[in-house]
N, C-alpha and C positions, 0 to 999 in steps of 0.2 A: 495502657501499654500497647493495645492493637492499634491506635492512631496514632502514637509514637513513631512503634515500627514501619506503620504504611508511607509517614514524613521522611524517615531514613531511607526508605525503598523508591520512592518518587525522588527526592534528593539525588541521591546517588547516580540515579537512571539518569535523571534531566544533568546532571554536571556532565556525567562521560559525554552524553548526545549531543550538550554546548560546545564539549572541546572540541569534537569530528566535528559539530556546524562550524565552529569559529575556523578551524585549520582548511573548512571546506573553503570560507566564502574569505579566508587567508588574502587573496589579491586584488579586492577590495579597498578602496582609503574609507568607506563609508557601511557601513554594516545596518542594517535594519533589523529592528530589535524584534520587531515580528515577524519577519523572515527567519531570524535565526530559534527563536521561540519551539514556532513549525518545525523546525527541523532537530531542535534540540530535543522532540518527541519520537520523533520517526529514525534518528539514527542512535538514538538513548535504547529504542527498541530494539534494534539492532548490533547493538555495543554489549550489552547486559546476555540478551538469550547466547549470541556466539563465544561469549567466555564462558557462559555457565557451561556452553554443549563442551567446547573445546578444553575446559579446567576441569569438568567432570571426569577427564578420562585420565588424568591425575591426582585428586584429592575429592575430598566430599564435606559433610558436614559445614562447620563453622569458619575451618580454612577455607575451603573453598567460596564461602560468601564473604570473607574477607582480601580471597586476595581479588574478587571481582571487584568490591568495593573500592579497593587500592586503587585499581587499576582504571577505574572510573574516577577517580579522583586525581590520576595522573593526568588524564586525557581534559579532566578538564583545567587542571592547571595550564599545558601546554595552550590550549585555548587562552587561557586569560592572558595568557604571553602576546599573542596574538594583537589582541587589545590593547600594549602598554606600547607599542612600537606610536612613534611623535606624530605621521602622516595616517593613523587612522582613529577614527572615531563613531561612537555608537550611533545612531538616531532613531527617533521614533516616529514614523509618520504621522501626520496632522491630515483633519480632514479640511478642506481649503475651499467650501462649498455650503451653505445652509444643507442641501440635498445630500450633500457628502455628511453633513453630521448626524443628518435622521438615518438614512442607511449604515451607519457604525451603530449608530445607539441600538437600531433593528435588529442589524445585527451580534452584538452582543446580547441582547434581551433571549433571544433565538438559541443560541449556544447555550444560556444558561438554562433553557428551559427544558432544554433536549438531555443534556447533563442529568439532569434532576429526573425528567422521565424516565432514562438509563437505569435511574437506581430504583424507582418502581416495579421495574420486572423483573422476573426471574431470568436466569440462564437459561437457554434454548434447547433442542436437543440436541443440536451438534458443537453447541455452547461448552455442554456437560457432558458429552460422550467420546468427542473429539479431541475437546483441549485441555479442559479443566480435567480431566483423566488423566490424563496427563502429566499433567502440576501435580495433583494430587500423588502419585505414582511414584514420581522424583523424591517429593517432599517429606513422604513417609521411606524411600531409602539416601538419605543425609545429603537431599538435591541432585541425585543422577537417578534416574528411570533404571529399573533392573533389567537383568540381560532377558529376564523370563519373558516380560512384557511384550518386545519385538517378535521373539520365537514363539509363541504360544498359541496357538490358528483359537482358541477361548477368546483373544481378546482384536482379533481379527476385526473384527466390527466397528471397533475405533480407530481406524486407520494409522496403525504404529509407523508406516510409510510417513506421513504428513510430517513438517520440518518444522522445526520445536519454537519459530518466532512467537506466538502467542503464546503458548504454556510456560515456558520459558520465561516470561517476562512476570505471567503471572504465578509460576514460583518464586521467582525473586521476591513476590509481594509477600507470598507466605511464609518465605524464609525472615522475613524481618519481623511480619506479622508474630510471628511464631507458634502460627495456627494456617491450614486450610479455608479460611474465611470467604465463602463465597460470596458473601455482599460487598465486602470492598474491593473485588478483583471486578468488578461491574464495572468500575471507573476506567478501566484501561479504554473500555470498548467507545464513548464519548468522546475521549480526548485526542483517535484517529478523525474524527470525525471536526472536531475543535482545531485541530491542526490542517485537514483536507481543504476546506472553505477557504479560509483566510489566503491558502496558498492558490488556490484559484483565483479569486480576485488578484492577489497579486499577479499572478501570469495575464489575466488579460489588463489590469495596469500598465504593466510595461509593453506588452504587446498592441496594443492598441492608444495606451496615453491619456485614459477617461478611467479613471479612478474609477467615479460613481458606475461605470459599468458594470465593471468587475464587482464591487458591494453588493450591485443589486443580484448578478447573477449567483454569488455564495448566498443570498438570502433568498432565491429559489430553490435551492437543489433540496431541501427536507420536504416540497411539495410534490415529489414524487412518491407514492406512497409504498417503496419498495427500501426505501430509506429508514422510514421510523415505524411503520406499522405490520409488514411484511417478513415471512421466514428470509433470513438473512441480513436484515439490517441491525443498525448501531444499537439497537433494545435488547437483543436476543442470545450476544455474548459469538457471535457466528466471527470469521476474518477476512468476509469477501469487500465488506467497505474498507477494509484497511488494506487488502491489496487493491483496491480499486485506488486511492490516495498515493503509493508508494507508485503506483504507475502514471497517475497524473504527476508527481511529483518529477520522476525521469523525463517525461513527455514534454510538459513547463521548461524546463531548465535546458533539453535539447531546442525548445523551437527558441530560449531566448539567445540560446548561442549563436542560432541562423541568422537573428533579425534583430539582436542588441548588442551594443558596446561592451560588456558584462565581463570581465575577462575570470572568471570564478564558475559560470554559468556550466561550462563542459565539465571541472568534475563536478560540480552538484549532480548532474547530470549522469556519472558514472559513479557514483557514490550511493545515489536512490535506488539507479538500475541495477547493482550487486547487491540489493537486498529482497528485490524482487519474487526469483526465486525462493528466498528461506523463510516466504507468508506460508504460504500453500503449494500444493503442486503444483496444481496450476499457473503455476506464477510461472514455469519455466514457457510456458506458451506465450504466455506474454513478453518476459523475459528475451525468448528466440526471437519475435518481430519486431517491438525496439531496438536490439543493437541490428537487425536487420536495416532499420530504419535508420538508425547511428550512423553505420558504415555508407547508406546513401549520402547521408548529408553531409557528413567528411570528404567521400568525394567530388561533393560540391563544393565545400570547401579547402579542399586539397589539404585537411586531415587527417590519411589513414590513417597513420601510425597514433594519432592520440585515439582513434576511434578503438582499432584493435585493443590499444593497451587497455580501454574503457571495459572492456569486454571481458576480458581475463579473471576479475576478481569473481564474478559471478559464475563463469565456468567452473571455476574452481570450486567454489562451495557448493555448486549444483552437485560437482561431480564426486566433490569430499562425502556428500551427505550421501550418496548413493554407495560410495563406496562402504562409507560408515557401515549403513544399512544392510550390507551384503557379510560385514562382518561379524554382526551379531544376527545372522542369521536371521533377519526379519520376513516373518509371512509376509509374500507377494500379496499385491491388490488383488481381488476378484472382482472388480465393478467392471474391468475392461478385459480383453483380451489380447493378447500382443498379435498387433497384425501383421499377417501374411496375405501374398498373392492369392492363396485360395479362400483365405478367411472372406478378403475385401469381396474379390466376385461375389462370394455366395450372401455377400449381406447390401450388396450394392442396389436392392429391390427397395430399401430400406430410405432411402435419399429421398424420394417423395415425400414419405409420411414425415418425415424426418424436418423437412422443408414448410411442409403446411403447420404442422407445431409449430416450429418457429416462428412461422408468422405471424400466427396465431399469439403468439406469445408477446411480440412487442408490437401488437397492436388491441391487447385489452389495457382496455385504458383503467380497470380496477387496479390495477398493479400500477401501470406506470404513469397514468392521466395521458396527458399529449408529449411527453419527454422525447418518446421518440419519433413524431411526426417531427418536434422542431430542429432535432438530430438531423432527420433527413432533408428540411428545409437547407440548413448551416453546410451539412457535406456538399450540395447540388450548388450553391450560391461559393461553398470553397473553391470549388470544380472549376466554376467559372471562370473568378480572379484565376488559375493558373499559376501562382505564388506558389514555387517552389516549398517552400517551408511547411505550406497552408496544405500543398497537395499531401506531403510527408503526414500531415496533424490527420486528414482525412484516411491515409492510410491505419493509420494506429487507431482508429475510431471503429472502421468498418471492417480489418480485417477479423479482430477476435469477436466479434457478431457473425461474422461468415466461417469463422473456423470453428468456435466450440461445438455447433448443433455437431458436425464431422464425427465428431468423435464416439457420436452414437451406433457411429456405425458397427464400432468394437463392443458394445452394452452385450454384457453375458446375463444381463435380468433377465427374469422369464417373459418380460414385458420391456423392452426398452423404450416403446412407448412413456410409461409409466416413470420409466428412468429418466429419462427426459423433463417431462414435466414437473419431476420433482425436482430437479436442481438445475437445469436451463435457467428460469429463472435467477438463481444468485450466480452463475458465471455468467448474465450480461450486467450483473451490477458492475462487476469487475471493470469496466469502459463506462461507467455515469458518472463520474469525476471529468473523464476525457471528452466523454459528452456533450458535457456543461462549459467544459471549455469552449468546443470547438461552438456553438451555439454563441458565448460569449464575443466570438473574433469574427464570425460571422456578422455581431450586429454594427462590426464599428471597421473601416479601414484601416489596412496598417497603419503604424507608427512612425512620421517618416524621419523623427529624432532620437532617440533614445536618450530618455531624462534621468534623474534620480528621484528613482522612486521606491 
């Protein structure tokens, strides 16, 4: 019955996210079936946790996982509509290359195995104390989290702050499960991962027009060892790789609006970016500099007005979820301080120490190998070309590297030192999707066609 219900829970998830992909990539005559795959993960994620938050606050129990189900099975009917129109049709990429068919085969071998290692380990600690507490929380009151939870400084520790995309998703699981089952909610955490790759080679496919590029670079990126071995990576149940994916996802789909034919590309692109935010908090930093980066490339492209509108849905749920959180009286974070004019002077001493961490940080090569020397090769060589687009992709790479360390400047630890080093690291995974890209477009010139790919 618990693999039953995890096939109803996957099901259901993956139909809603096909329908938002299929309506996504709607003006299209040619639909790529792993393209939409990708996306039928990452917006299934998105589809599923925002009815549960947003139905919760009307029904609970068995209704409520029904009418989410509905509702996901509405979405994806609309999608199959999508498909039955006479000028569009499915396709599946082929690899067109000897060299093309080893790097697929590598790379599927690669996913399966990382998959599998997934379900070797256990959940993390902010796996289990973050989100899975979560799920947990919800699941034992009939899928809504109780009011206590927010309000209670007891439970303080788990950040009741942080926005429900992962636990959310992973009640869903337990709600079908009809158990709290922590070994099969491990699979969520693989399949950001399963979906992130593929979507990078795609981007620099079409960006660049060398297939095998793109393959081989998703068949690097598990050799950085902050990936799969590392607090924070896809083994540990942690959601810094899955916002690092939903931000390459946005960043892909804007640079192929600058620099391909794609007419679907801008909302993919404002579709990814409004879920940004509802990973982690963090996400609203990231969140703030891509549509920053939007609104440039809009007015390159003379835009605004679709850029603005792109902007809006993510406001929204930034600002819904805060609101939310003010309603049920939720304990404020303690990790930061809200800064003021006197705060900043008096910790502005702080920016050194602040700065040699940091460097410190992405340049031990235990953590990252050389990821980010070739980061800095790919920006310096973007720089050069002067390609608008390319200068944008270097923007979105280097600015949340040069903005997160910042924030230490607010650490109420007794040691922000200590604060730092402890989670520094997983907010620059946050940018090793964008990374990998930008690395990727670095090895090959533009594309001066734009193909079907």
């Amino acid at each position: 019955m618990i693999l039953l219900g995890l096939a109803g829970a996957y099901f259901t998830l993956l139909v809603g996210g096909a329908g938002v992909a299929l309506l996504v990539l709607r003006a299209s005559t040619r639909i790529n079936l792993v393209e939409c795959a990708c996306l039928a993960w990452l917006f299934g994620v998105g589809v599923v946790s925002l009815l549960l938050w947003i139905g919760g606050t009307f029904s609970s129990g068995f209704a409520l996982q029904s009418v989410v189900a509905l509702l996901c099975l509405v979405l994806g009917f609309f999608g199959w509509r999508v498909t039955q129109r006479p000028n569009v049709y499915l396709a599946l990429p082929r690899p067109n290359s000897r060299l093309e068919w080893i790097l697929t085969a590598a790379l599927l071998l690669e996913l399966l195995i990382l998959f599998v290692v997934c379900l070797k380990h256990t959940l993390g600690w902010d796996g289990l104390l973050n989100w899975e507490l979560k799920a947990r929380y919800a699941f034992f009151n009939y899928g809504v989290p109780p009011g206590s939870y927010y309000s209670s400084p007891s439970r303080a520790f788990s950040h009741p702050e942080y926005p429900l995309a992962i636990p959310f998703t992973e009640l869903w699981l337990y709600l079908w499960m009809g158990e709290p089952n922590q070994f099969w909610i491990k699979t969520i955490f693989p399949l950001f991962y399963i979906a992130g790759a593929p979507l990078v080679a795609l981007f620099i496919t079409r960006l660049t027009g060398k297939r095998w590029l793109g393959l081989l670079i998703a068949l690097l990126i598990p050799f950085v060892p902050f990936v799969t071995v590392k607090p924070g990576g896809i083994i540990v149940g942690y959601v810094d790789i899955p916002l690092s994916v939903y931000y390459v996802a946005a960043l892909g789909y804007l640079l192929c609006a600058l620099e391909c034919n794609l007419p679907f590309s801008f909302t993919a692109y404002a579709a990814s970016l409004t879920l940004i935010p509802w990973i982690k908090s963090e996400g609203v930093i990231l969140w703030s500099l891509l549509a920053l980066i939007g609104l440039a490339a809009a007015l390159y492209q003379h835009r605004l007005r679709a850029a603005i509108l792109s902007t809006l849905p993510g406001l929204l749920l930034a600002v819904g979820w805060r609101c939310y959180l003010r309603v049920m009286h939720c304990v404020p974070p303690s990790d930061f301080s809200q800064p003021t004019i006197q705060l900043l002077s008096h910790n502005l001493s702080r920016l050194g120490t602040i700065s040699s961490k940091a460097f410190a940080e992405i340049t031990d090569t235990s953590g990252w190998s050389t990821f980010w020397l070739l980061v800095l090769v790919a920006v310096i060589y973007l720089l050069v070309t002067r390609k608008p687009s390319r200068l944008l992709l270097v923007v979105a790479v280097v600015g949340p590297v040069a903005l997160y360390p910042l924030i230490y400047v607010l650490s109420t630890w007794p040691s922000y030192t200590a604060h730092l080093t402890s989670s520094l690291p997983r907010l620059f995974l946050h940018v090793m999707f964008a990374g990998w890209l930008a690395i990727g477009l670095a090895l090959s010139p533009p594309k001066t066609q734009s193909g079907k790919i």
